[in-house]
C-alpha positions in Angstrom: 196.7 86.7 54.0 193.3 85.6 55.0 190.2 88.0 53.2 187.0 87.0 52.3 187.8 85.7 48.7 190.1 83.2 50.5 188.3 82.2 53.5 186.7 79.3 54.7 183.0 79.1 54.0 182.2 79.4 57.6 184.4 82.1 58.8 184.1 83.5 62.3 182.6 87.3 62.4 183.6 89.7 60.3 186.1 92.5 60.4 188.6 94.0 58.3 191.1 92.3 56.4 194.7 91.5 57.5 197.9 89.1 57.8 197.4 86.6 60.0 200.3 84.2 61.5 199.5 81.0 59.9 199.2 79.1 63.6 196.5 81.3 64.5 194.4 81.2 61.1 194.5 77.2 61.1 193.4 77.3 65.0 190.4 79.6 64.3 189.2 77.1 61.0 189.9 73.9 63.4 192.6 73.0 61.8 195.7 71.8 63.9 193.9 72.6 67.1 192.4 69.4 68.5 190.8 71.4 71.0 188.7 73.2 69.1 187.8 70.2 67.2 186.4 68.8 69.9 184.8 71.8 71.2 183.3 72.0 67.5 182.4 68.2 67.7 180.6 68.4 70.7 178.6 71.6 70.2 177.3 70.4 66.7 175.0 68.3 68.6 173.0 71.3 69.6 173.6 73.7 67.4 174.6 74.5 63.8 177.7 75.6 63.9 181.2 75.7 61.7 184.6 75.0 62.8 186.1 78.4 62.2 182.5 80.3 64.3 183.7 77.9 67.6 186.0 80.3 69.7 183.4 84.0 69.0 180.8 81.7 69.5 182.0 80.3 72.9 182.9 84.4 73.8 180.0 85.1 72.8 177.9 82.7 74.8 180.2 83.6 77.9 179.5 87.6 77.3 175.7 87.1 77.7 176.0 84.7 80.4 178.1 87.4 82.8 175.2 89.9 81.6 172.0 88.1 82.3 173.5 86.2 85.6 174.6 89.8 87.1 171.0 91.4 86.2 169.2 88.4 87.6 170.7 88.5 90.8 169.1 91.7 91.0 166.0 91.3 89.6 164.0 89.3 92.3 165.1 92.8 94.7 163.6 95.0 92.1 160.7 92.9 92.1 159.9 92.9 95.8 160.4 96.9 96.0 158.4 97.5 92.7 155.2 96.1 95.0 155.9 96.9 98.5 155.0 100.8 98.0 151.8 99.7 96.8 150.3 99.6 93.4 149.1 103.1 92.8 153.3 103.7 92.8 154.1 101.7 89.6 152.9 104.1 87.0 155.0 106.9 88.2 157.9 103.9 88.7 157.3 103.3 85.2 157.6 106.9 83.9 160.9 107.8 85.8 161.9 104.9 83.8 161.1 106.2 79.9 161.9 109.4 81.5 165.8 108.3 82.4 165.8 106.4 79.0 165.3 110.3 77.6 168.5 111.2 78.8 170.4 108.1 78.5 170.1 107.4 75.2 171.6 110.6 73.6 174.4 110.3 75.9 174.7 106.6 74.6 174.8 107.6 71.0 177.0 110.6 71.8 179.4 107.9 73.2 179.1 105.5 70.3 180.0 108.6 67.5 182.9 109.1 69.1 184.5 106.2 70.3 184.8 102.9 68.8 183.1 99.7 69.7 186.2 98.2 71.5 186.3 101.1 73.8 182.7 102.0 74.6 181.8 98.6 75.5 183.9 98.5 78.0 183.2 102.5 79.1 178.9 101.4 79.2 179.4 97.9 81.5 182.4 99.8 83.9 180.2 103.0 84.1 177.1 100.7 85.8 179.1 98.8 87.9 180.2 102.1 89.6 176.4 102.8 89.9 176.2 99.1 92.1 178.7 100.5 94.5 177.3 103.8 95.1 174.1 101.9 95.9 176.0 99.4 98.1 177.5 102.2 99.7 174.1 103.9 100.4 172.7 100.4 101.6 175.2 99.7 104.0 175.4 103.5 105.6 172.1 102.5 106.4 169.9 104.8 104.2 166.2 103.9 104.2 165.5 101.0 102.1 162.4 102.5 101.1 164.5 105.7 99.3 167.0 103.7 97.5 164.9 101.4 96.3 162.6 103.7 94.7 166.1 104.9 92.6 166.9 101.7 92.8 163.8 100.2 90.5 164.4 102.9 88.4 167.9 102.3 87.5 167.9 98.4 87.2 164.4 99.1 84.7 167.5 101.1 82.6 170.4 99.1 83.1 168.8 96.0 81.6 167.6 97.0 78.6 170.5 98.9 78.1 173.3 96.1 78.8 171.4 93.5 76.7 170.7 96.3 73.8 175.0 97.2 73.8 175.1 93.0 73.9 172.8 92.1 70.8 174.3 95.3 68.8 178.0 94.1 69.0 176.1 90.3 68.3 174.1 91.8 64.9 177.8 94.2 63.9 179.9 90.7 63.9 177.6 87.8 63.0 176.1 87.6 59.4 172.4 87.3 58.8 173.3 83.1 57.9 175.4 82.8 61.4 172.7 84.5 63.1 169.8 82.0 62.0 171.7 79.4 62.8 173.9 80.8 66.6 171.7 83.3 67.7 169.5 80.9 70.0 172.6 78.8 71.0 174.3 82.3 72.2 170.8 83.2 73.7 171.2 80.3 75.4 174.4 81.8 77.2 172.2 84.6 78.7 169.8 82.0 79.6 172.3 79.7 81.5 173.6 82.7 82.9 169.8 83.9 84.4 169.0 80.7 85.7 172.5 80.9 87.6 171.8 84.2 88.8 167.9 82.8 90.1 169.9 80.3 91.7 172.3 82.6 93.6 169.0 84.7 94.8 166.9 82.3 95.2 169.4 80.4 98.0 171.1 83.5 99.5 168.4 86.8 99.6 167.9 86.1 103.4 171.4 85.1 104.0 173.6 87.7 102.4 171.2 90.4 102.0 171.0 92.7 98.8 173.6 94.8 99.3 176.1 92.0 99.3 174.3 90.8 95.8 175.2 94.2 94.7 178.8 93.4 94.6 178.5 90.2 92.9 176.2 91.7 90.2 179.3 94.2 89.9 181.7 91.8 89.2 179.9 89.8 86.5 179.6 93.0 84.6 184.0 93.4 84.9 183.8 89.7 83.3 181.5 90.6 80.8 183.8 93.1 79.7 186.9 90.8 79.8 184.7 88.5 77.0 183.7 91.6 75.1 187.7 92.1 75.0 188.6 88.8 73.9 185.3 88.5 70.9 186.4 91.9 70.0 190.2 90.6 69.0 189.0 87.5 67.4 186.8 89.3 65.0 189.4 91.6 64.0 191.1 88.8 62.5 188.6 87.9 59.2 187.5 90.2 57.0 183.5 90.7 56.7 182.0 88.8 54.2 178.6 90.6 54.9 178.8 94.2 56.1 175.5 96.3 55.2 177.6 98.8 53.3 180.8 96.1 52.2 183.1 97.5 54.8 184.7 95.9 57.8 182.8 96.2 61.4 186.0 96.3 63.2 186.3 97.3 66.7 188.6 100.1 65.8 186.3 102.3 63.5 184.1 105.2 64.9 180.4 105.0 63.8 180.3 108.5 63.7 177.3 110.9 63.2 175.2 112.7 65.7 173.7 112.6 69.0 170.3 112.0 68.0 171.0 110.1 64.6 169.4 107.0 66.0 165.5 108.7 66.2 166.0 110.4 62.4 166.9 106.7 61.4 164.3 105.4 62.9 161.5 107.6 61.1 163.3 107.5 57.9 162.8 103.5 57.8 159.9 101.6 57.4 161.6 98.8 58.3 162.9 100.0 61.6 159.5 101.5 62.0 157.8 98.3 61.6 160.1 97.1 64.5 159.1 100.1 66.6 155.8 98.8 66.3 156.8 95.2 67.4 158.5 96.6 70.4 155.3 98.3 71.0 153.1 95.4 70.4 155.7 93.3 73.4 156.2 96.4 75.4 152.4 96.6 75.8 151.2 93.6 76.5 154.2 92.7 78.5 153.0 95.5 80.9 149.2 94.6 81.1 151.0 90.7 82.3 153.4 92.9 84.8 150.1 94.8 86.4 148.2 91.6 86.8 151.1 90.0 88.3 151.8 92.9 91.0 148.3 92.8 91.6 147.5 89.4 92.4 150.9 88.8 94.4 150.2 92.4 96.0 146.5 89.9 97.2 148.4 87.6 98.7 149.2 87.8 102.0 153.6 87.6 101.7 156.6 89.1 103.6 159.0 90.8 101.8 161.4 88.2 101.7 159.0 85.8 100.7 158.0 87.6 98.5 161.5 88.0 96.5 162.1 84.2 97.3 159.2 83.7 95.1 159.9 85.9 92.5 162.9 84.4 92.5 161.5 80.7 91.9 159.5 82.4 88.8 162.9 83.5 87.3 164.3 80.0 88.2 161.7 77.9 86.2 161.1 80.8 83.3 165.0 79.6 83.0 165.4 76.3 83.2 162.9 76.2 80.2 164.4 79.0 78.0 167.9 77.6 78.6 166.3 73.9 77.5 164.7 75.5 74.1 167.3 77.6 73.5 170.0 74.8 73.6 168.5 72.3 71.8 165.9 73.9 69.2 165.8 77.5 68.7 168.6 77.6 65.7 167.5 74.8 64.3 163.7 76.0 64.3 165.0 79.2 62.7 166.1 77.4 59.9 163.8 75.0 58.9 160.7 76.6 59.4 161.7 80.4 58.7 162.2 83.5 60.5 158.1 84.3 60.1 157.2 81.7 62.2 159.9 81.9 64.9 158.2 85.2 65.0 154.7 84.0 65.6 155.0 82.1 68.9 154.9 84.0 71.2 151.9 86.8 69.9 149.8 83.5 69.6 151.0 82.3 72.9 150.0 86.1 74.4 146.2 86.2 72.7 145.7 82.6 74.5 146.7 83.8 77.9 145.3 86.9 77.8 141.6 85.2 77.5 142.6 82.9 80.0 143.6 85.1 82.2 140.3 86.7 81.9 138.5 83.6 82.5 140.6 82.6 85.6 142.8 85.5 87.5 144.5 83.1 90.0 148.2 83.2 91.6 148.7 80.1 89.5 147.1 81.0 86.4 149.1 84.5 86.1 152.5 82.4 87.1 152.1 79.8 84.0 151.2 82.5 81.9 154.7 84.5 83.1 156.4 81.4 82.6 155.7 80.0 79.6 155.4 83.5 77.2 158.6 84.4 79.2 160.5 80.9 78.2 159.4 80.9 74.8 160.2 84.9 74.4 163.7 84.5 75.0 164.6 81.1 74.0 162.5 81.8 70.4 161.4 85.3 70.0 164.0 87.5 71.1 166.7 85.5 68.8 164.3 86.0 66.1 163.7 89.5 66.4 167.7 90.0 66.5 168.7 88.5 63.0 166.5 91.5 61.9 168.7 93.8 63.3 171.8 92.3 60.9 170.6 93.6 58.0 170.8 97.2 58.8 173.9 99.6 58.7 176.5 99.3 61.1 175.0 103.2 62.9 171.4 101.3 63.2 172.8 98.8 64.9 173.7 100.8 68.3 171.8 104.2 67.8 168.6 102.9 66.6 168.5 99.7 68.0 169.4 101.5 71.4 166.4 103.9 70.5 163.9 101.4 70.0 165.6 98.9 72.6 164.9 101.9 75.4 163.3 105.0 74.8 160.3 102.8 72.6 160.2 99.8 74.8 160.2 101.8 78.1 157.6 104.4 76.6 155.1 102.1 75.9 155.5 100.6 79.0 154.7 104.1 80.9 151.6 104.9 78.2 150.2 101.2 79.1 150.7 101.7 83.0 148.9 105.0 82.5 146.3 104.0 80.3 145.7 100.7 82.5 145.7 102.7 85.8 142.9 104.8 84.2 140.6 102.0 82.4 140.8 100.7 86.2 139.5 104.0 87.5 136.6 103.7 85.4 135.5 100.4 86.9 137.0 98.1 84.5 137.8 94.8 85.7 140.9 92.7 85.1 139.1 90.6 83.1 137.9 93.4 81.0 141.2 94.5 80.1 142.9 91.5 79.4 139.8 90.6 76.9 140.5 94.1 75.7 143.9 94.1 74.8 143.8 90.1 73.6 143.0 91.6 69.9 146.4 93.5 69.7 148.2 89.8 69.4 146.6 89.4 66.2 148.1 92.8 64.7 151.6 91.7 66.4 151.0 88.5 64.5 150.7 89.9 61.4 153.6 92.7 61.5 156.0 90.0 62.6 155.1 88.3 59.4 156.2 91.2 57.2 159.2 91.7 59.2 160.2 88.6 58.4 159.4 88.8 54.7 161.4 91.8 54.4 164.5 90.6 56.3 164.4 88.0 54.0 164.7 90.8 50.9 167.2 92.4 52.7 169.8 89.4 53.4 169.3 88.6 49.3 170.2 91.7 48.6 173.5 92.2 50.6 174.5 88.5 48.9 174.2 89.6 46.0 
């Protein structure tokens, strides 16, 4: 019997307690299995991690890279159809967006209250690979390109945040505050490997095969991602939780229960998950006012389509290659040596500084190195970070209002920002104007980051005592 007054300092996730055959307890401490010694050997040299965390962690860092690789595959085609309606069509792209994230999300959390985590991931990443076939179907009955891709934008704007939201929820419900420190940027780096794979595939093919044809790839990574959702859900049913929010098992086999729109009431009745409402807003934000400058100065340039996509592609490629480099080698180890606070600093300093120099120098170039380093150090640093905050809250937080702030926030202030921006630019203000204008809002991001660090730190004392 292996529970969490017997277990090995650095057991894998949690889950409830149970018998298990003695073969398969030794293989998952790293004892008996040279294999997994190995494996353990060799990924201690990038990463902090214990004997017993090897096999979820490997899972793990094969979930997100089936994720990210299928979404970037796609991402260079949403891209080119955002901008080839013409600017003036983004802000109403952007409000269908928050608009389908209205009626997603309660669906979502009605989904989650009823079923258990073992089924619904499974139910979420099936459900939008039938979506890729419809619009493969619709592509290749030769439907105007110009319709679908409107729905098209649309649904990929929904689909990624909601696939990486489900992905980080089940991360936060099975790793413990410690393990997430310390693997978070390592399994980031699985979602990293797997974008700069996807770039790759875009990059190489988009005039060969065609986008239809990248459809059905993008569907078949999501069917793999569920296979390694299958296998980390069984492994972290074997080892009770040593960390639960509430002291209870976060098995795969418990309902989370409670209403359709639990996930907004726990929002509001949190200051802590209000301060990360804020932080979302703060990224959502300025992440829009880089989008908008980015569409506009490509939009300048004189590109075809295909080009055009090829180059967005190239952008993803290099963003990649960078995060996937940080990630590997220095995110976890950052996170615990110099604190959660100033993980959580990069990369609203990093936005303050481009903003201004953006306003100094609007170029092609200048817009592209801006993209591609805030991009690189927000998801080989940042977004890590900002997900060890999330395991410290109960088990229902962890997919309703996660998924809340993940989507309906994060997609909301990107339609108020497109809105606001398209009407600042009606009233003669320059790019330059805005970008000075909006520099100021790093500082505040700065700040709140700080004290959502602080009080994660609170939190995690508290749940080990």
């Amino acid at each position: 019997m292996q529970c969490a007054s017997d277990a090995a300092p650095a057991a894998a996730p949690r889950a409830a307690c149970r018998t298990t055959p003695p073969r398969r307890a030794a293989l998952r401490r790293g004892e008996g299995g040279g294999a997994l010694s190995t494996a353990a050997a060799l990924l201690r040299r990038v990463c902090d991690v214990k004997d017993g965390e090897v096999p979820a962690l490997l899972w793990s860092f094969g979930y997100f890279f089936c994720v990210l690789c299928g979404y970037y595959i796609l991402r260079p085609v949403r891209e080119e159809m955002g901008i080839s309606g013409g600017m003036d069509r983004l802000p109403w792209l952007f409000t269908a967006v928050f608009a389908s994230m209205l009626a997603a999300v309660p669906a979502f959390s009605a989904l989650v209250s009823r079923v258990p985590r073992r089924r619904f991931i499974p139910i979420v990443y099936r459900f939008f690979a039938s979506n890729l076939l419809v619009f493969f179907g619709l592509l290749s009955l030769g439907v105007p390109r110009a319709e679908v891709g409107k729905v098209f934008y649309v649904w990929l704007s929904v689909f990624n945040l909601f696939v990486v939201s489900v992905f980080w929820g089940v991360m936060a419900d099975i790793w413990r505050s410690e393990q997430g420190k310390r693997l978070f940027g390592f399994i980031a780096a699985g979602g990293s490997a797997g974008a700069l794979a996807g770039s790759l595939v875009t990059a190489a093919q988009a005039r060969q095969i065609g986008a239809a044809n990248l459809l059905l790839v993008s569907a078949a990574l999501l069917e793999l991602a569920v296979l390694c959702a299958g296998r980390l859900s069984r492994l972290s049913g074997g080892q009770e939780g040593e960390a639960a929010p509430q002291g209870s098992g976060a098995g795969g086999d418990e309902r989370i229960g409670g209403g359709v729109l639990r996930g907004v009431a726990l929002v509001f009745r949190s200051p802590y998950l209000l301060g990360i409402c804020a932080q979302t807003l703060f990224q959502s934000m300025t992440a829009t006012v880089l989008y908008f400058e980015q569409a506009r100065i490509v939009s300048l340039a004189s590109m075809e389509p295909a080009r055009r996509t090829a180059m967005f592609a190239t952008i993803d490629l290099t963003v990649n290659v960078l995060t996937l480099l940080v990630q590997a080698l220095v995110t976890g180890r950052l996170i615990t040596r110099v604190g959660l606070g100033v993980a959580l600093a990069v990369v609203p300093a990093l936005t303050g500084v481009g903003l201004v120099a953006l306003a100094v120098r609007p170029t092609l170039w200048m817009i592209i190195a801006i993209q591609g380093i805030r991009r690189s150090v927000h998801y080989a640093v940042d977004r890590p970070a900002r997900e060890v905050l999330f395991t410290v809250v109960a088990r229902e937080e962890k997919y309703k209002a996660k998924s809340f702030i993940d989507t309906v926030v994060f997609r909301g202030g990107d339609a108020a920002s497109a809105w606001a921006l398209t009407g600042l630019s009606a009233l003669g203000l320059t790019a330059a104007a805005l970008s000075l204008a909006v520099a100021p809002v790093a500082g505040v991001w700065l700040a709140l980051n700080h004290r959502l660090a602080k009080a994660q730190a609170e939190r995690a004392r508290g749940e080990a005592e």
